[in-house]
Each structure stands twice: as C-alpha cells, then as structure tokens.
N, C-alpha and C positions, 0 to 999 in steps of 0.2 A: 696603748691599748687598755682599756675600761671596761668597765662592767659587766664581765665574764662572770658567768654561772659554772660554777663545778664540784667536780665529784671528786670522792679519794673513796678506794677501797681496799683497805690492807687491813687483815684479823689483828696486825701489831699496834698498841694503841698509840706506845712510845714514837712508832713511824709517823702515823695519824696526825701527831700533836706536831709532831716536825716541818711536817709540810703542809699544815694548817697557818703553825705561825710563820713560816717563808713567803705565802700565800697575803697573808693580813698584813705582813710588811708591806709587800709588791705593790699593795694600794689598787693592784689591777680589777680584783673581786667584790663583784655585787652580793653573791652569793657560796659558799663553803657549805656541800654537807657533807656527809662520812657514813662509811657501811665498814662491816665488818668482812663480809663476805657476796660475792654476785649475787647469790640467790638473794639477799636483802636489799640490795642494793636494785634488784629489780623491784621490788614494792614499792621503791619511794613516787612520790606522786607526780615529781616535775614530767614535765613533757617534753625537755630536752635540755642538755647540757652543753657549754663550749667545751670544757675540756676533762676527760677521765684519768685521775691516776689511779691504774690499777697496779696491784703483787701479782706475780708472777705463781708464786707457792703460797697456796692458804688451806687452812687444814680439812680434806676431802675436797678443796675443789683446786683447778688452776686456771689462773687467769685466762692463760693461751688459749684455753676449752671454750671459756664462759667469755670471750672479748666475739664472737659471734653474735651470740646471744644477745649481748649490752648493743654492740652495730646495729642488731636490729631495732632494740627500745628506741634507741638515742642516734641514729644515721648521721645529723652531721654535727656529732661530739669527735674531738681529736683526744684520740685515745694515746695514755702516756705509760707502756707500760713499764714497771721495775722491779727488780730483782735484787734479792742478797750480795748477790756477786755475777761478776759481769762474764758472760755467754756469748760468744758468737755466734753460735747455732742460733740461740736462742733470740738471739737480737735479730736476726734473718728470719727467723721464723714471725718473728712478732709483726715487723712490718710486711712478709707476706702474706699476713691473715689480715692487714688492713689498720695496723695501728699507725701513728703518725710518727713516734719516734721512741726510744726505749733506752733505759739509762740504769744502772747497777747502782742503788743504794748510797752506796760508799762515795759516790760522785756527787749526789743531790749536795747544791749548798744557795745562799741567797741569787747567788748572779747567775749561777747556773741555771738553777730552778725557772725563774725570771725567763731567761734565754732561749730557752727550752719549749716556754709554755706558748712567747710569742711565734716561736716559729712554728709550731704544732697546728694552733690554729688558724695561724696565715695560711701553712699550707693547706688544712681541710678547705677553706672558708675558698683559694682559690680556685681547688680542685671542682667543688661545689659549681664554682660562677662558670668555669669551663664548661660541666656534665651539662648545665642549664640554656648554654650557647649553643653546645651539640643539638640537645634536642630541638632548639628551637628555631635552626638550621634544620632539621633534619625534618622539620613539621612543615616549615616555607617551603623546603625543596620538594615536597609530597603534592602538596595543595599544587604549586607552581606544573609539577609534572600533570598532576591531574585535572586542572585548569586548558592544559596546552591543547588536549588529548582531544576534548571537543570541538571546535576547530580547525584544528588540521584536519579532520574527518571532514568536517563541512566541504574544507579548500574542495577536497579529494571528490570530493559527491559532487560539487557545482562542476568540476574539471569533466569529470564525468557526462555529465547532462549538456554540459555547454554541446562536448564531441557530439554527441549522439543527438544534440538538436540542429547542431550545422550541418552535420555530415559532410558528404560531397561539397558543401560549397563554401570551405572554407581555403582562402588564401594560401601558396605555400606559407607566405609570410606572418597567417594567422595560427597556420599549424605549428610553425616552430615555435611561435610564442606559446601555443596550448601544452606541445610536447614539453618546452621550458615549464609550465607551471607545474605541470605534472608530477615531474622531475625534482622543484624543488617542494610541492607536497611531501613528497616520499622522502626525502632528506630530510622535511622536519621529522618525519614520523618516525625515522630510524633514530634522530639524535634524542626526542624526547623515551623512547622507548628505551635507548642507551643510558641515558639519565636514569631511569625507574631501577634499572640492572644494578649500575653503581650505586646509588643509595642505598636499593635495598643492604648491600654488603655492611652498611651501619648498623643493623638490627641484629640481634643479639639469635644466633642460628642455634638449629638444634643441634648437637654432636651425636654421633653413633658409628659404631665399627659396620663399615661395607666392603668387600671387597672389591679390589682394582679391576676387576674384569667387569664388574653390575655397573659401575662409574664411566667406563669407560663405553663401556655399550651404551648405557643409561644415553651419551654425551651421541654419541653416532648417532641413536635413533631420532634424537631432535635434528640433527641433519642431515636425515636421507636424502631428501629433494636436494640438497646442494651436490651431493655425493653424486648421484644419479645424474643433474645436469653436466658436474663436472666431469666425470667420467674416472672419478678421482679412485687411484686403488692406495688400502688403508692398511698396512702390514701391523697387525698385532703379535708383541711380543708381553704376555702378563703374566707374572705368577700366580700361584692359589696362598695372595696375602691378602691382609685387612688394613684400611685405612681407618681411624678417627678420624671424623672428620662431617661437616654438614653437608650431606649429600647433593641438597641443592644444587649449595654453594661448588661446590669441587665438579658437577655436571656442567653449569656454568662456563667453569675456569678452561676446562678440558674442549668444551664446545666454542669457546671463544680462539681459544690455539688453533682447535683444526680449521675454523672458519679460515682463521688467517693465512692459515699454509696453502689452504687451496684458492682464495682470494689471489696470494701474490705466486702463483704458481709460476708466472712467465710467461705465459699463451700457450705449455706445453698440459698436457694433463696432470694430473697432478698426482706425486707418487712419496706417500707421505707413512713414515715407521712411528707408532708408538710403543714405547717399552716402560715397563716397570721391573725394580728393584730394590730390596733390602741392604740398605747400606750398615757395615760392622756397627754405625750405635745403635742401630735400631729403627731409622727414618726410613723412610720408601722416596726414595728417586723415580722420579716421569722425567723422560725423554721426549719429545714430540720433535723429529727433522724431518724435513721436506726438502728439494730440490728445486727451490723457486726461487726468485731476484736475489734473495738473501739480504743481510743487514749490515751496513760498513761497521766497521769495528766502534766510530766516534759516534755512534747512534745506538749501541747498544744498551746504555744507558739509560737515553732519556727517551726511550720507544716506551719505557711505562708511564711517564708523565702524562698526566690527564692531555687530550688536543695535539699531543704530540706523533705527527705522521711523516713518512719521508718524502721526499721532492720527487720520488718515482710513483709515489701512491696518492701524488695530489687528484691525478684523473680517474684513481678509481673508489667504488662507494665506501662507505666510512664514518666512523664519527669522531676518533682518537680517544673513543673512553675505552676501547678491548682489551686493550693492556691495560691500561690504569685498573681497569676493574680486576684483572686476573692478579694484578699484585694486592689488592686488596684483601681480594678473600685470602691471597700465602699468609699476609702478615696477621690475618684473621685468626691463621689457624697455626701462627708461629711459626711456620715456615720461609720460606724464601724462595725467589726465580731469578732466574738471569738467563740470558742470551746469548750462545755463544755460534762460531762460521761452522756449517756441517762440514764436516773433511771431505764429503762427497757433493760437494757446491749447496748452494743452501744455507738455512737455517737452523738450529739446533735450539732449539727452549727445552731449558731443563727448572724443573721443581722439586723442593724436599719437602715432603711432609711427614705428621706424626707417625707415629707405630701401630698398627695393630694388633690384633690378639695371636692370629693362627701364625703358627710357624710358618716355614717353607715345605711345601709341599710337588705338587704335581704344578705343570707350568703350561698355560694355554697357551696357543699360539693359534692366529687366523689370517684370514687376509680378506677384506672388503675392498669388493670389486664391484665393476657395473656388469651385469649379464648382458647376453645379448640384445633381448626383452626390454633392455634401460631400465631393468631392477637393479638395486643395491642388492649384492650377496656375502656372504661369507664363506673361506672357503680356510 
C-alpha cells in the first residue's frame, strides 16, 4: 500500500514527531501533515484524507467529541484513534462513534504502526466499495420495480378489454386461457408490488416513540377489506406502552403477520390474538397466534428466507417476500422474530422490539369482529 495522504492530530509534539517518522519510514506516504488540535486540523485545506491519527485527550477538546466532526470533513478517512493508556471503554466507544481501529500510545512502534494503518484503511476503503454496491443495487432494484409497474397495468387493461369485446362469445377454452392471464397479471402485480415493500426496508426510516395500540390499529385498518371478507375475529390484548421504532415500517411488519394468519387460516374463519408486552430488560414482545395450518417445526426457519413458501401454500396467493420483508424491518430496528407451534394448534410469531418511553399503565383490550352488516368492528 502507497501513496496515502494523512493526518496526525496530537497537542504532544514529541508524539507528532514519533509517528511522523514511523510514517516516513513505512515508505507508505505521499503526504504527512500534523495539527495540534481538531479545531486546526479542520482548516487545513486537503479535501480528504486516507488515514487520521487522532489523541484521545488534548487540552479543552477530545477526540471522541471532535472524531464526528472530522467524519464529516474527511468521510472516507480511516480514523486511528489513541490514547496515553489503554481503555476498554474507550476503545468501544471509539469504534462505535465510527473510528477504524484504536491503540494506546505505549503500543505504537514501526511494525505495529505499519499493521495497523494497512488494516484501517482496507477496512474503510472495503466498507466504502460495499455502501457503493448497496446503493447501486438499491437504485437497479427502484428503476427495475418501477419499470415493471407499467406493463403489467397494460397486461391488465388489454385482459380487461379483450373480456368485455368478446363477451358471450368466447370459447370455454378461451375463457380459461383469459381467466389464466388474468390471473397471472395479478401475480405479477402482487410480486412487483412485494418488491417495492422489501426494498423500501433498505432506506434509512424515520424513528419515533408510538404506541402499540396506534401501530397495531394503524396495521388493522389497512386490512379491513380482508377482515371483513374473511370474517376473521382479531382479539387484542395491548398495553398503554410506547414503541421506538419507524411507524411505517412496524405497520407493515404487523399487517404482513395478520395478512398471513388469516391467509393460512385452514378454510375455517379465522380467529387470530395479538398481544403486547414489556419484557424485564425493557423490549416489548408482539405475539400474533392464529389457528390455522400452522408451520412444521423444520420450516420454521427458513419461512423468512426471501421465496421461501411451504408445499401447503403452493396453491394459494403469495409471493414469499412477507416474511422475508417482516425480518427485515426487526433487524432494522435491532430486534428479532421467530416462529414458534401455538399450543392451541396454529401458529405463534413472536417479535422483540425496542423500548419505549411510557411506563406501564392502563391495558387495552378489544376484539375485531365482522358485524352482521359485514363491517369490521371492535368490541
């Protein structure tokens, strides 16, 4: 590795000079300059750096403060930070503010230094080449979805027109072929629309505290009409807690479960319990069980793998992204799901998510049913 540009910032000059000439040995450097302090060290005039050693302790400022600050200048500099004496904390802390690697003074020597600096910026430089593949996966998969979109609307509108110009005088044997295309129109338009849902969960969501009962309603009301056709009754049990979390994203997650539980209900109606709870560290637990085909214990696993459907749900609609997408947004949001056998036959999906603000309080309970009318109610 050759011709790296970089920085040292340490108020110590004796340090300065140390890792200047470790530096001028290595042969590695185009470029050495030196600051005193962050704040100076923001003036200088390059327009990026490969790698920064910064001190830890300099007089009124600290590094760990001001290694923000420099990320911002200098984004993809592999920041090295060090210290008098070696920290644990502090070495955790360093690289969870974004530094690449962090070393205590007393350690710096030629081989080290050396060792150190190439792995610092292998790893920014890979990390880099990764964020640049995401996005520019994430920009084909946009274009690709939104490409598709027009299209299969077309298919949909010719299928349309065709029906309604033949009328009466199409063939059984032409109508199953129209009802077949039909059929597979609306399969494209669920899988790309399924597409749009999982990608979006790569975008960077907004967080805020809502509570479980707004999320969960939130989730119902985008599926009345399923509710309503299925005749499906929805037993809420929620506390008066608060979620972190992208509201969206968690309406989504929540609406893609109950889709599923009244989907594989069995041919019976479908009679499906959501619960939430405060677990002792502090996460909130969702429950979602139903009483429907249920899931063999050796598929419980791999039900969230994108395309992954079971052998009982080949014949009904789908696209195998509902789960994939629903583990997406947990690990979005640091959480986690898994699947476990209702003990009253069925299904059980269970998720942990973060904490919210409000304690425990008062605890709602409802229950969404069809009326007679074939409204959705709550009762």
């Amino acid at each position: 590795m050759r011709d790296l540009d970089v920085m040292i910032i340490d108020d110590d000059a004796g340090d300065r000079k140390l890792i200047r000439r470790f530096l001028e040995r290595s042969g590695m450097c185009r470029t050495i300059c030196e600051a005193e302090l962050v704040h100076s060290a923001l003036d200088h005039v390059a327009e990026t750096f490969d790698a920064v050693f910064l001190d830890y302790v300099m007089p009124g400022e600290n590094g760990l403060d001001g290694l923000e600050t420099l990320r911002q200048k200098w984004p993809t500099a592999a920041f090295i930070l060090m210290t008098g004496q070696g920290d644990e904390q502090i070495a955790k802390s360093s690289i969870l503010a974004g530094a690449a690697d962090y070393t205590p003074k007393s350690r710096i020597n030629q081989t080290g230094l050396e060792r150190m600096l190439v792995r610092a910026v292998e790893v920014v430089r890979l990390a880099q080449r990764v964020e640049e593949q995401r996005q520019e996966l994430l920009t084909f998969s946009n274009v690709l979805v939104h490409d598709f979109r027009a299209p299969i609307r077309s298919i949909r509108f010719i299928c349309e027109q065709l029906d309604e110009e033949l009328g009466g005088a199409q063939s059984s044997e032409l109508r199953k072929l129209m009802e077949l295309m039909k059929k597979t129109a609306t399969q494209m338009s669920q899988l790309v629309e399924a597409l749009a849902s999982h990608i979006r969960t790569d975008v960077d969501p907004v967080f805020e505290c809502i509570s479980v009962s707004d999320l969960v309603e939130n989730a119902l009301s985008f599926l009345d009409h399923d509710i309503r056709e299925s005749g499906a009754c929805i037993d809420l049990d929620l506390p008066d807690i608060d979620v972190f979390c992208s509201p969206a994203m968690m309406t989504q997650l929540i609406q893609n479960l109950v889709q599923n539980a009244i989907k594989y209900s069995g041919g019976g109606l479908p009679n499906i319990r959501i619960v939430a709870r405060r677990l002792d560290n502090g996460d909130v637990l969702f429950e979602i069980a139903d009483r429907g085909v249920g899931v063999p214990e050796e598929y419980r696993q791999r039900i969230f793998e994108p395309f992954q459907r079971l052998a009982q749900a080949s014949n009904m609609p789908g696209t195998g992204l509902g789960l994939a997408t629903c583990q997406k947004i947990v690990k979005r949001h640091g959480g986690r799901i898994w699947c476990d056998a209702n003990p009253y036959g069925g299904t059980l999906m269970r998720f942990r998510m973060p904490t919210g603000r409000k304690p425990f309080d008062s605890v709602t309970s409802k229950v969404w049913k069809t009326r007679s009318d074939g409204a959705a109610a709550i009762r």
